[in-house]
MIDO-957052 format. One line per field, with one value per residue (C-alpha): residue number from 1; residue in three letters; chain; z, x negated, y negated. Coordinates in pm, 1 decimal, always signed. Each point is the difference from the previous one (the first is absolute). Example, Ala and Ser with C-alpha at 12.3 -4.5 7.8 and 13.67 -1.06 7.14 Angstrom:
BEGIN
k c(1:2)
r c(ALA:SER)
c c(A:A)
c3 c(+780.0:-66.0)
c1 c(-1230.0:-137.0)
c2 c(+450.0:-344.0)
This chain:
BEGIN
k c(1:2:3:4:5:6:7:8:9:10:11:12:13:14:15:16:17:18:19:20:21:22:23:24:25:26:27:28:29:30:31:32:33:34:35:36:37:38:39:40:41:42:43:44:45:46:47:48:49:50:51:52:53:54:55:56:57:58:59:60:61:62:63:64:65:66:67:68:69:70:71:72:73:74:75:76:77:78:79:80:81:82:83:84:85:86:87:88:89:90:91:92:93:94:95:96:97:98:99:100:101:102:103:104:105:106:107:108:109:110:111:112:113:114:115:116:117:118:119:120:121:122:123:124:125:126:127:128:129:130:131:132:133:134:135:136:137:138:139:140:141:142:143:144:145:146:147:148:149:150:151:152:153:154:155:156:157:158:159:160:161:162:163:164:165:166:167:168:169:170:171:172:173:174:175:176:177:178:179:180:181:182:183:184:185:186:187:188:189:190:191:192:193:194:195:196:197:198:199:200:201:202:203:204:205:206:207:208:209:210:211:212:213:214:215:216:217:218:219:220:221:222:223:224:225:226:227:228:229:230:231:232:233:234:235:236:237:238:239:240:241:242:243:244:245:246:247:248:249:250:251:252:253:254:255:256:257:258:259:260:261:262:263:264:265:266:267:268:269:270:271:272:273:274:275:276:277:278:279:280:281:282:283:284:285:286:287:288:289:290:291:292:293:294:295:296:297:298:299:300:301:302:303:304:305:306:307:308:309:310:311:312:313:314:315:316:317:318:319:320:321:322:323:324:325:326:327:328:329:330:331:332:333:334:335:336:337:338:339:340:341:342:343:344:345:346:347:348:349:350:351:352:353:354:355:356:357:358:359:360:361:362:363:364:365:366:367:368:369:370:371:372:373:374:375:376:377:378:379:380:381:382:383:384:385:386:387:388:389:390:391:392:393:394:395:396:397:398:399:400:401:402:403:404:405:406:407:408:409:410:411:412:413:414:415:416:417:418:419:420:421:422:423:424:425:426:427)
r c(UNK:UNK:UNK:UNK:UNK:UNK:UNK:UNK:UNK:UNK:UNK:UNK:UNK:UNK:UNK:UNK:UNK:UNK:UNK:UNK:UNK:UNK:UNK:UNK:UNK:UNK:UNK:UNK:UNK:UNK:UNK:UNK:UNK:UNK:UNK:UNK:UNK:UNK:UNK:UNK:UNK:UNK:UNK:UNK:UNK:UNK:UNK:UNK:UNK:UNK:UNK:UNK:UNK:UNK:UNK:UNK:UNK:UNK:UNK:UNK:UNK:UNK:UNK:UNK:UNK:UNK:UNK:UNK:UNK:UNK:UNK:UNK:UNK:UNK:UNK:UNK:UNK:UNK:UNK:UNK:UNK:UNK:UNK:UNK:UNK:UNK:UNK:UNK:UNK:UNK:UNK:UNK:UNK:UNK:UNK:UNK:UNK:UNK:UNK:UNK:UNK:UNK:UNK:UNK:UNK:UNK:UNK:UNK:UNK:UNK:UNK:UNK:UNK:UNK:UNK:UNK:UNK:UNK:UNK:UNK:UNK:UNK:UNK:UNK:UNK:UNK:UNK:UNK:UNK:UNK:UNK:UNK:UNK:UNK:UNK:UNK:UNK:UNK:UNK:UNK:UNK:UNK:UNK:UNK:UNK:UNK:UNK:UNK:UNK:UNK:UNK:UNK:UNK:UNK:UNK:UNK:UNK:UNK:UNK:UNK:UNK:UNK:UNK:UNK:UNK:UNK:UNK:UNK:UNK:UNK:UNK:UNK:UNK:UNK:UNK:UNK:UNK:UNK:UNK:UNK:UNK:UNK:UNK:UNK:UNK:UNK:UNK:UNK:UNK:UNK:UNK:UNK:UNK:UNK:UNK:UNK:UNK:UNK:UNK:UNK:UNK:UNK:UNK:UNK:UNK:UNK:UNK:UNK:UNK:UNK:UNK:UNK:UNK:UNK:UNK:UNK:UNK:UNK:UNK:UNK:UNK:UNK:UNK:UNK:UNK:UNK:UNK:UNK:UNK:UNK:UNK:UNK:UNK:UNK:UNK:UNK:UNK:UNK:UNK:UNK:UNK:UNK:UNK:UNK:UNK:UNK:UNK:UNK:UNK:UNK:UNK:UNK:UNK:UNK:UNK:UNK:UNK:UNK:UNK:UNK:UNK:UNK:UNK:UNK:UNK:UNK:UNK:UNK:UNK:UNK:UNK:UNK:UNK:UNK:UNK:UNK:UNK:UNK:UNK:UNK:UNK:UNK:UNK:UNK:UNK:UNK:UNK:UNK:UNK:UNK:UNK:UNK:UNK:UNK:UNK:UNK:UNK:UNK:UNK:UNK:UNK:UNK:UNK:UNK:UNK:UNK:UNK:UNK:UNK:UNK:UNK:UNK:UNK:UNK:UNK:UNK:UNK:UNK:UNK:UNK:UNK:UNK:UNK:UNK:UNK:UNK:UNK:UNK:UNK:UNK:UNK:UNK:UNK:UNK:UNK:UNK:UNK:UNK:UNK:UNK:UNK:UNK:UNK:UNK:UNK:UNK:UNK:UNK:UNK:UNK:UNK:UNK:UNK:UNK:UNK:UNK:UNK:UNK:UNK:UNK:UNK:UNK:UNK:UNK:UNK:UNK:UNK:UNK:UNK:UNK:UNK:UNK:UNK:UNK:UNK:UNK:UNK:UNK:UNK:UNK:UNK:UNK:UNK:UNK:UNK:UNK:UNK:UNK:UNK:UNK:UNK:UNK:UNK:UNK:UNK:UNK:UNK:UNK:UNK:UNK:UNK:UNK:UNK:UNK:UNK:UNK:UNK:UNK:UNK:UNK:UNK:UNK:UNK:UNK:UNK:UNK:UNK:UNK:UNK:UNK:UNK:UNK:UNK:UNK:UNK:UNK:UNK)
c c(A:A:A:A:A:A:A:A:A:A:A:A:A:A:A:A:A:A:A:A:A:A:A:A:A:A:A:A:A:A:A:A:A:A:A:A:A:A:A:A:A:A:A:A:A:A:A:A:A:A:A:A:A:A:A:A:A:A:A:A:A:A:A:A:A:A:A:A:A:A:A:A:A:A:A:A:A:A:A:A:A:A:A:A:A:A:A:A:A:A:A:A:A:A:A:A:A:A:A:A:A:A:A:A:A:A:A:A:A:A:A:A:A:A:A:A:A:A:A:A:A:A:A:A:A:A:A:A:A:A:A:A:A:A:A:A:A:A:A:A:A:A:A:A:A:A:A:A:A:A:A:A:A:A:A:A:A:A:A:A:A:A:A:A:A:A:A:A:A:A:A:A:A:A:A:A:A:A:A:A:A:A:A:A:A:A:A:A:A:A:A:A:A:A:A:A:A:A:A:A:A:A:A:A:A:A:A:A:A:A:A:A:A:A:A:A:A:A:A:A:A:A:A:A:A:A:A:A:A:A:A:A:A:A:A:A:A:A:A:A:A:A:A:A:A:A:A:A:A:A:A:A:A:A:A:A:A:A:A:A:A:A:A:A:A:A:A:A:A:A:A:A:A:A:A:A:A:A:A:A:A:A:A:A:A:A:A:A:A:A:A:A:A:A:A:A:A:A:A:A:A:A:A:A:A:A:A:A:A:A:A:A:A:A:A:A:A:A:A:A:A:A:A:A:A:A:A:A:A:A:A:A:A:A:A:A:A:A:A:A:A:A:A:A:A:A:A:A:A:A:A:A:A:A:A:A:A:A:A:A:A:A:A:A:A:A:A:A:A:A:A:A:A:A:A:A:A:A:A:A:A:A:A:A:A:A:A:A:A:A:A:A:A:A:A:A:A:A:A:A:A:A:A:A:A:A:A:A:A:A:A:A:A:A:A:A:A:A:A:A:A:A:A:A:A:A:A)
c3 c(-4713.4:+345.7:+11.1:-168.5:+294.2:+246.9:-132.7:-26.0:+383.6:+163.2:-218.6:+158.0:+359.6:-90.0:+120.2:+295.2:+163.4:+329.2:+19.3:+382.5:+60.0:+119.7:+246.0:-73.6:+219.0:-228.5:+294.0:+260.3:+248.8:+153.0:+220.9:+245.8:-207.9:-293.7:-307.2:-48.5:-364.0:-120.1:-232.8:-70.2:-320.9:-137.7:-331.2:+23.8:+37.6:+328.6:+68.8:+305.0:+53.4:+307.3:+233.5:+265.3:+261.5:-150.6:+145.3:+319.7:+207.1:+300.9:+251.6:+103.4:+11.0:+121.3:-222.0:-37.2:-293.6:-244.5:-279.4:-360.6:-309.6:-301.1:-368.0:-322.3:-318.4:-311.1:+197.6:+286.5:+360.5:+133.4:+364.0:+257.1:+358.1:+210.4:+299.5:+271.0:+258.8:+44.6:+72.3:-176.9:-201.4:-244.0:-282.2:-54.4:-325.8:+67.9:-208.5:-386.2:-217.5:-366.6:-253.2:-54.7:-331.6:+15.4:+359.2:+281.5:+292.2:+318.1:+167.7:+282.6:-74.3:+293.8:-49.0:+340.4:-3.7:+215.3:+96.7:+126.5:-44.4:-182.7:+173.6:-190.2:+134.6:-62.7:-73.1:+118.9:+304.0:+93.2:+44.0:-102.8:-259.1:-175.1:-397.2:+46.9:-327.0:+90.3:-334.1:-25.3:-151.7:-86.3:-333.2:-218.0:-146.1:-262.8:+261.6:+239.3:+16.3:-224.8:+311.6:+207.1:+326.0:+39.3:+400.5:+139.9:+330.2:+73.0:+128.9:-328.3:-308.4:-296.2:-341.6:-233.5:-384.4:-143.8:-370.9:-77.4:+311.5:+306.3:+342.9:+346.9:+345.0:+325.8:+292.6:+78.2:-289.0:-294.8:-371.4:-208.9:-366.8:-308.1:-204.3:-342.7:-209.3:-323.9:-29.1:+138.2:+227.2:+119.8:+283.3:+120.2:+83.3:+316.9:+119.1:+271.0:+268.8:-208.4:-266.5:+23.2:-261.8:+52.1:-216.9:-176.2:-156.4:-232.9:-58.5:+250.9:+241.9:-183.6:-331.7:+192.5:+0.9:+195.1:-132.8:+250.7:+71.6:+193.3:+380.1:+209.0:+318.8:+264.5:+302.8:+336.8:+120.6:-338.9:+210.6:+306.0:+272.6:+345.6:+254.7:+169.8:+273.3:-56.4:+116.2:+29.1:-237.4:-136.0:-160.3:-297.5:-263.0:-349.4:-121.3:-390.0:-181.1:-329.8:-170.2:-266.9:-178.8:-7.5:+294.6:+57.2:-7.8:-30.8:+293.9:+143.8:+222.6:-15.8:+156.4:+28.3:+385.5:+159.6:+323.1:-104.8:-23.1:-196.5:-0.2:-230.7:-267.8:-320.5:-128.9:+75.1:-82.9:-191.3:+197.4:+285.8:+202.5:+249.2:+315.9:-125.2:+342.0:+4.1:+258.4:+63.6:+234.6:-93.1:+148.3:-60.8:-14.2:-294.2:-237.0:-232.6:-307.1:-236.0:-149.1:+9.9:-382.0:-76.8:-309.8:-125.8:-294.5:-58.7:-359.3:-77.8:+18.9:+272.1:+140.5:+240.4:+302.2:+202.9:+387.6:+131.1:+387.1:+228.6:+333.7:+253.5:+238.3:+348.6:+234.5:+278.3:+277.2:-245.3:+44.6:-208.9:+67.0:-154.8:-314.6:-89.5:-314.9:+75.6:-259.0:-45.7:-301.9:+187.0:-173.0:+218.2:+336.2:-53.2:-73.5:-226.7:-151.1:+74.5:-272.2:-3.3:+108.5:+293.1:+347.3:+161.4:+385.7:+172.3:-36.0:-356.5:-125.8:-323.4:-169.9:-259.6:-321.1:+227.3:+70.5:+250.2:+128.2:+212.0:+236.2:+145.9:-155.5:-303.7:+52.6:-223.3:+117.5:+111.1:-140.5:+163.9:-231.2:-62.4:+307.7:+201.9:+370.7:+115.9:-285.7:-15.9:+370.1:-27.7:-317.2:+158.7:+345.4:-318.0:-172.6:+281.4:+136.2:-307.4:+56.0:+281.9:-50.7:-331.2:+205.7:+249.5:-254.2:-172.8:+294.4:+100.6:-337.4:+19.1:+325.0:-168.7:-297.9:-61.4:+59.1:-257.4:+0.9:+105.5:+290.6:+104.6:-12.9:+221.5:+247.5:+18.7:+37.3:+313.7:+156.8:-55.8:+138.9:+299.6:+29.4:-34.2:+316.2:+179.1:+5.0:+42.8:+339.1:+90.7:+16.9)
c1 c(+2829.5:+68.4:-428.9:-85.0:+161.8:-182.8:-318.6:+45.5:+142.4:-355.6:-214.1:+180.9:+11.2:-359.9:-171.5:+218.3:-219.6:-104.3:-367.4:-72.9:-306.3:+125.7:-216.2:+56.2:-126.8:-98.6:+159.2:+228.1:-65.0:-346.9:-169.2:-275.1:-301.0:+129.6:-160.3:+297.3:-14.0:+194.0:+84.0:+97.9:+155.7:+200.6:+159.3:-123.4:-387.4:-241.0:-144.1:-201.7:-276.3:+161.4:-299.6:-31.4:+38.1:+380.8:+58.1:+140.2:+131.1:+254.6:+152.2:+317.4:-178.6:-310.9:-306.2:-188.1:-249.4:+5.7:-321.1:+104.3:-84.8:+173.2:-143.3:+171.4:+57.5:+212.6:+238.3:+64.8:-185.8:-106.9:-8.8:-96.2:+33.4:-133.7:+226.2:-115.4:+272.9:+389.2:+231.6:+230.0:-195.3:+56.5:-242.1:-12.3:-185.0:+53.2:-13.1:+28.9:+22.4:+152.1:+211.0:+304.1:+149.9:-376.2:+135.2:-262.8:+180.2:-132.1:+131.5:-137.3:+90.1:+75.5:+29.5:+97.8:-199.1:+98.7:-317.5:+127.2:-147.5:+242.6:-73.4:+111.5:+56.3:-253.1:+201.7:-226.1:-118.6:+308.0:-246.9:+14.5:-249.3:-60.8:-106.6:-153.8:-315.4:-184.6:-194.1:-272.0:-38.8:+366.1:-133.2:-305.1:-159.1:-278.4:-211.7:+87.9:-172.7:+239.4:+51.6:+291.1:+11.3:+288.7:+51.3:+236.9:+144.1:+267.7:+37.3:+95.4:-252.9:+45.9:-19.9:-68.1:+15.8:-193.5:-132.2:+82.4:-238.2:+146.6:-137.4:+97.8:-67.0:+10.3:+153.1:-226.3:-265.3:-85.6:-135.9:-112.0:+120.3:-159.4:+183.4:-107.3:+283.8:-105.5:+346.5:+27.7:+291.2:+145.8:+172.8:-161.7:+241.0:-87.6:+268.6:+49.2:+298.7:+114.9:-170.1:-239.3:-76.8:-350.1:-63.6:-326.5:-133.8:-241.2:-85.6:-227.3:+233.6:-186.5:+157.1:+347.3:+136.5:+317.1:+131.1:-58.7:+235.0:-86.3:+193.2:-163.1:+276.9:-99.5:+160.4:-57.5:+105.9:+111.3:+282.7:+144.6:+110.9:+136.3:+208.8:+279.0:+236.8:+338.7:+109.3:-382.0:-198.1:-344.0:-245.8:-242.2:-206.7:-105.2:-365.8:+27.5:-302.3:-53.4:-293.1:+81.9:-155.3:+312.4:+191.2:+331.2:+331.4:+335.9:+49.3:+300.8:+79.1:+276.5:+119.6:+280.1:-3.9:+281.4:-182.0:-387.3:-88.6:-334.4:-201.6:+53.6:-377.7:+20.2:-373.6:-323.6:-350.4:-229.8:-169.1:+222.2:+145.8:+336.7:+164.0:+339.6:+248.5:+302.7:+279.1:+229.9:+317.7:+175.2:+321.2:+116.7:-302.4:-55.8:-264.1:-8.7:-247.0:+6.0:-235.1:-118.0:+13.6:-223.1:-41.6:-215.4:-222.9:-298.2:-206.2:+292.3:+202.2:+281.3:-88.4:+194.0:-182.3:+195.0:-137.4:+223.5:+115.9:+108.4:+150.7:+63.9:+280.1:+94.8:+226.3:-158.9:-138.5:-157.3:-336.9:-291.8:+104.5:+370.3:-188.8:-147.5:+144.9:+139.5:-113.4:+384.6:+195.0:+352.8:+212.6:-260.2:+106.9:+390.9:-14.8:+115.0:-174.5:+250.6:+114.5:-96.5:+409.1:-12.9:-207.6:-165.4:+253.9:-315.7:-340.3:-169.2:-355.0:-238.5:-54.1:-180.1:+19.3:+65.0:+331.4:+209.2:+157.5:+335.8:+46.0:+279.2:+350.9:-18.9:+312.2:+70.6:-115.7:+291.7:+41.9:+207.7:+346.1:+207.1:+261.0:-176.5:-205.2:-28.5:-127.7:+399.5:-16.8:-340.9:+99.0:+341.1:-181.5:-238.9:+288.1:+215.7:-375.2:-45.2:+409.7:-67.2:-294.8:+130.5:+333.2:-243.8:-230.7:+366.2:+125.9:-373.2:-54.4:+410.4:-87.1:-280.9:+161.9:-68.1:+346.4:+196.1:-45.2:+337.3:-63.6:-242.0:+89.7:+313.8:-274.1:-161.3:+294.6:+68.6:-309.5:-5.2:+330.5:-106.4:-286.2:+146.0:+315.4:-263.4:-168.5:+318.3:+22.7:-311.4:-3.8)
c2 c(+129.7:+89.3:+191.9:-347.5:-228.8:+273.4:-98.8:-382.8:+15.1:+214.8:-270.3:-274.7:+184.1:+112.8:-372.8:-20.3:+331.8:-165.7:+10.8:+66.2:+209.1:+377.5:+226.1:+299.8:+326.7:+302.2:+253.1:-128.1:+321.9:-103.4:+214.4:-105.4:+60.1:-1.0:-286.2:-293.9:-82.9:-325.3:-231.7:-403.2:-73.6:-301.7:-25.1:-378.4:-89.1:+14.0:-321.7:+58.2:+365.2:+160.5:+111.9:+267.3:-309.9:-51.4:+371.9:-11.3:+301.3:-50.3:+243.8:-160.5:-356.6:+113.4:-50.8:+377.5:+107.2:+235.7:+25.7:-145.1:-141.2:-133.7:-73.1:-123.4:+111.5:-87.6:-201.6:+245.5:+2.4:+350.3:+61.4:+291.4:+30.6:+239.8:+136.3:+130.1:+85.4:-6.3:-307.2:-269.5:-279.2:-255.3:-69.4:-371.4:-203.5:-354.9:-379.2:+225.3:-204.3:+35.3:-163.3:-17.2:-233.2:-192.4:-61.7:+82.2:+216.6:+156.0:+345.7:+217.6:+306.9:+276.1:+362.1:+257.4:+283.1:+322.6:+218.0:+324.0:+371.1:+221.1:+345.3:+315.9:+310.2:+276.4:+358.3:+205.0:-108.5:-215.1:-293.5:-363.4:-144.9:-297.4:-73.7:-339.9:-80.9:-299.3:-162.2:-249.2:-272.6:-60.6:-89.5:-46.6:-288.0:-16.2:-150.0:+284.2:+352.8:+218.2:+241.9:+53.0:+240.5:+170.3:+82.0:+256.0:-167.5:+306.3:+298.6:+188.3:+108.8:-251.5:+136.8:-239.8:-127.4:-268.8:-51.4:+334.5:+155.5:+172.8:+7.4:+92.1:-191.4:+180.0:-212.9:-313.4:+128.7:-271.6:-38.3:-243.9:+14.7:-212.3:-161.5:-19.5:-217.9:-260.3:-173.0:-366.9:+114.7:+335.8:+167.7:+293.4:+256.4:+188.2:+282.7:+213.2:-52.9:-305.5:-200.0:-300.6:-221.1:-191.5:-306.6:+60.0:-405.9:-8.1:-338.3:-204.7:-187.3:-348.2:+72.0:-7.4:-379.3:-109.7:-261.9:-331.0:-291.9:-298.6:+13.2:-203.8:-21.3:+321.2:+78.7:+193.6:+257.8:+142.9:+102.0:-143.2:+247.4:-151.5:+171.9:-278.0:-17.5:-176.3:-329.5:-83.8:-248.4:+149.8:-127.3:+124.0:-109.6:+60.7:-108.6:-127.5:-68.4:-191.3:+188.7:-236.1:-295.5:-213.0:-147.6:+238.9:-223.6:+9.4:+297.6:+99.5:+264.1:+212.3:+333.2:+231.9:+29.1:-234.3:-37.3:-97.1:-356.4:-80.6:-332.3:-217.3:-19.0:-255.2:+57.0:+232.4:-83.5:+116.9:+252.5:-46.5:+196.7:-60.9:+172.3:+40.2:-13.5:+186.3:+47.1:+256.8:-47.3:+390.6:+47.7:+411.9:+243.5:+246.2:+54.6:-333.8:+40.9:-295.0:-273.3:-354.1:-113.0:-257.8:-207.1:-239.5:-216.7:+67.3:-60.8:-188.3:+309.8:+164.0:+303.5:+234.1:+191.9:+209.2:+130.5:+290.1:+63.3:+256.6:-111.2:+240.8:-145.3:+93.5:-161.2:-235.0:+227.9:+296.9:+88.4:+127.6:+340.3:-62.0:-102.3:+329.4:+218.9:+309.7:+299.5:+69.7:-129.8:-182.0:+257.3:+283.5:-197.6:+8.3:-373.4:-273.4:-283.9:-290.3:-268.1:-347.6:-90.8:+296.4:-11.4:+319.0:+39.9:+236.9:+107.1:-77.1:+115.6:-20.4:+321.3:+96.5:-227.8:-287.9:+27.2:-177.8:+326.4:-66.0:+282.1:-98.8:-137.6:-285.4:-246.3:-261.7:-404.2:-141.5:-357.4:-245.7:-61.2:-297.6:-85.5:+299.9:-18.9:-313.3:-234.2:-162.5:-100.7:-171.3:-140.7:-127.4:-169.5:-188.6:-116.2:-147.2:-137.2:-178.3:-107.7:-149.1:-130.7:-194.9:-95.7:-213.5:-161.8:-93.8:-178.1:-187.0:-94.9:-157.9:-194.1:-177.2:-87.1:-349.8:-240.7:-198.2:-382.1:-90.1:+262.8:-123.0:-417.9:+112.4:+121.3:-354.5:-148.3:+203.7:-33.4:-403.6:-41.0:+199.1:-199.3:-367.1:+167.7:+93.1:-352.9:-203.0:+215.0:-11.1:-403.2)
């Protein structure tokens, strides 16, 4: 009974498997020169080809190229990269799209990459060497020559296995190898230091269909990177364009950063396209990613779009130079990263994954309490204000108050008997 209730609970659980696409590196030790072979899968269903343009390679946040390509097959995207020297990147595939429930979604995916040489120590000679195999292409399509060179970019002899054939490669020497392989899809197994798989696709890239869904609402940048100062208002803006041959209605604008305000949109064209204005007014500085969530009717149905942000914030007087990224991790500088309910007390600085890194001490925000400082005495001075002030109204609004009748016929009275004395005098 209790094997049976096992059973019934991972077919229940079994739907709930979240379907956001995975990159996934086949080796995370890269050296420079070595081929980068990845992968995108999702256990839910593409919806958009990813091109080589999606592929974007950063340094910190600077822009710098590396040579790729990426094809599909049987649900899965296959990617290579081709390093050529040492450093901290990111890999970054932007706007994929997939679904999730017969729900659209969009994710940029990011993946750190580490380029280092691993040296090893030759016993011999005492001397440091390197095993680094460079292969290309990264994989094989039917429309591509079945060939693949095989390059030895270190300083150590290779031996290596492939389809049951051996062969050597002197430092810096190179061979080309045909492949000769009937099935639709296979991994060619090449080994010598450490194994590399290379995707060999048979069928012509024509035959392979993505599935296509109608998302007409695009925005740029894909991602929107701005480095602020606190206690100062900045401006930005978003382009959206309706590719679409309905009007877009029904937007609103949300996002998860307390301190953006965006412009207010109802409707967007058909083919038109709108400067979307936002403001920021930060008040602590730190590393703030989130999103601007936007959602919308379009072919009489609501759809979600979602454009990411990373704000790098400094306090007021920083300059470009304070912005940069160290190559250290915080941990690696003897720092903390602060909470959202501490403040950095001396020198702060981004390292490497963005971090705000706190260098100094990280003290809680104090928060005025209840009967503390000076919020009783300024409340007190109000109070007796407003005491005063309703005393004097009291005793105006008395002095006007109109008389009683009897009041004031007594009044006349007195002033016509003073006037008839005054007469008899007078004569």
């Amino acid at each position: 009974m209790k094997r049976c209730s096992i059973v019934y609970l991972f077919i229940f659980l079994a739907p709930l498997a979240s379907a956001i696409p995975t990159l996934t590196l086949q080796h995370n030790e890269i050296q420079p020169g070595e081929t980068i072979f990845a992968t995108i899968t999702t256990v839910g269903e593409f919806t958009k080809e990813i091109s080589s343009s999606d592929i974007k390679f950063f340094e910190g946040r600077k822009e710098v190229f590396f040579e790729s390509d990426i094809t599909f097959h049987n649900s899965t995207f296959y990617i290579y990269i081709y390093t050529t020297r040492e450093g901290n990147f990111t890999l970054e595939i932007s706007n994929i799209l997939y679904k999730e429930s017969d729900e659209l979604q969009s994710i940029t995916l990011e993946q750190p990459m580490e380029i280092k040489n691993n040296y090893l120590i030759d016993e011999e000679t005492n001397e440091t060497r390197t095993e680094i195999l460079s292969i290309k292409p990264g994989f094989i399509r039917a429309t591509d020559e079945p060939r693949l060179k095989l390059i030895n970019k270190g300083t150590s002899t290779l031996n290596i296995t492939y389809l049951e054939n051996e062969t050597t490669l002197q430092p810096q020497e190179s061979t080309e190898i045909e492949i000769q392989q009937e099935e639709i899809f296979s991994n060619l197994k090449i080994s010598t230091y450490k194994e590399f798989l290379i995707p060999i696709i048979r069928p012509a890239p024509e035959d392979i269909i993505i599935p296509k869904v109608k998302h007409d609402l695009k925005h740029d940048p894909d991602l929107l990177l701005l480095e602020l100062l606190t206690d100062e208002k900045s401006s930005a803006e978003i382009t959206l364009f309706n590719f679409g041959d309905e009007n877009i209605t029904n937007i609103k604008l949300t996002s998860d950063i307390s301190f953006l305000e965006i412009e207010e949109i109802k409707e967007l064209e058909v083919r038109g396209v709108h400067n979307l204005s936002l403001t920021f007014s930060p008040k602590n500085p730190g590393h703030i990613q989130g999103k601007i969530n936007i959602t919308y009717t379009q072919y009489e149905t609501e759809k979600n779009l979602s454009i990411p942000l990373s704000l790098f914030v400094l306090p007021t007087g920083s300059t470009e130079e304070d912005f940069q990224i160290s190559d250290e991790n915080c941990e690696d500088k003897g720092g903390a990263v602060c909470t959202l309910e501490e403040d950095c007390e001396g020198e702060a600085t981004f390292t490497k994954g963005g971090d705000y890194c706190c260098l100094g001490i990280c003290v809680l925000i104090e928060t005025d309490k209840e009967g503390t400082g000076f919020g009783w005495l300024l409340g007190l001075v109000i109070l007796t204000a407003l005491g005063f002030g309703g005393y004097y109204l009291y005793k105006k609004q008395k002095s006007i108050t109109p008389k009683k009748p009897e009041e004031q016929l007594k009044e006349s009275s007195e002033k016509y008997s003073k006037r008839l004395t005054g007469g008899l005098q007078r004569s």
